[in-house]
C-alpha positions as CSV (number, residue, x, y, z in Angstrom):
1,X,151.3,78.9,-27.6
2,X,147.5,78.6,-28.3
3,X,147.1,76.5,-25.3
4,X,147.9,79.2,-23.4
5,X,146.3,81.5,-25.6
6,X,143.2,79.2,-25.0
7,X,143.5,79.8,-21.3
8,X,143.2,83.5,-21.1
9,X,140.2,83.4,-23.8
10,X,137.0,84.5,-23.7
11,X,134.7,81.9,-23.4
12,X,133.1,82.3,-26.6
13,X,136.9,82.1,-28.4
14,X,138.4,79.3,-26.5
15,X,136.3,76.8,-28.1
16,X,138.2,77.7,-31.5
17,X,141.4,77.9,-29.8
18,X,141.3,75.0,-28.6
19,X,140.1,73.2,-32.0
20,X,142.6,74.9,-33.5
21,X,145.3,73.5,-31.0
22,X,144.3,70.0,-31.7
23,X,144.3,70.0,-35.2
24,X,147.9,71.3,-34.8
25,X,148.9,68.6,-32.6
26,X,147.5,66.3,-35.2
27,X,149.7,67.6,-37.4
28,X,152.6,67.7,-35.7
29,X,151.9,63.7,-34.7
30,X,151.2,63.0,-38.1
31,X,154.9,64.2,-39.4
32,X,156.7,62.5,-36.0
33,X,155.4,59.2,-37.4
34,X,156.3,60.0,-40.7
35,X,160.1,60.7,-39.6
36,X,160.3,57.4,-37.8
37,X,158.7,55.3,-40.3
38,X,161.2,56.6,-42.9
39,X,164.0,56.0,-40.2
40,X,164.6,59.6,-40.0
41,X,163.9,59.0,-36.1
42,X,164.7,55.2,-33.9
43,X,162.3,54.0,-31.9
44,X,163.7,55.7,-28.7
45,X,163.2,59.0,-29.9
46,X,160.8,57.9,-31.3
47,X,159.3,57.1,-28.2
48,X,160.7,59.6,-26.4
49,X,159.3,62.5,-28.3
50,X,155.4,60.5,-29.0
51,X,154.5,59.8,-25.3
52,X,154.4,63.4,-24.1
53,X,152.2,64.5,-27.5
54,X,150.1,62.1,-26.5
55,X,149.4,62.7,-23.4
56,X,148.8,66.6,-24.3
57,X,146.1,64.6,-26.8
58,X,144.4,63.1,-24.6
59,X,144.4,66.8,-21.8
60,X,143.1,68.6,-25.5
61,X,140.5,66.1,-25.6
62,X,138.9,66.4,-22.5
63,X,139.3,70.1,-22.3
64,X,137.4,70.1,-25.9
65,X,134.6,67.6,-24.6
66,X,133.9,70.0,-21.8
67,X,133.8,72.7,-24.4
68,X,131.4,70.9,-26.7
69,X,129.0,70.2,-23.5
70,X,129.1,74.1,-22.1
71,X,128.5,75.1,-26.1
72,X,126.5,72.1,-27.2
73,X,125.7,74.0,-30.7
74,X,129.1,74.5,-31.7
């Protein structure tokens, strides 16, 4: 939901939006780990379920760089 939120933002907001959207993303990878490391989850879903978060990561990541170079204070 902020992703998209961070597409129809004004310029000045979306650099939050975005943050914001990583650090929930963070979060959410954080607890997937957790669940497979206490076997809550096998290493297929595991898998399965890791592979797609990161490769919104690594999207977020060079949406925020562009950010950080259009607001180079921020």
């Amino acid at each position: 939901m902020l992703i998209l939120l961070a597409g129809y933002a004004r310029r000045a907001q979306k650099l939050t939006v975005v943050e914001r959207a990583s650090s929930k993303l963070d979060a959410l990878k954080f607890f997937l780990r957790i669940s497979w490391e206490l076997k809550a989850l096998d290493n297929k879903k595991y898998t399965m379920l890791s592979t797609p978060l990161a490769d919104v990561g690594k999207m977020l990541g060079d949406w925020l760089k562009q950010l950080y170079s259009e607001h180079p204070q921020a």
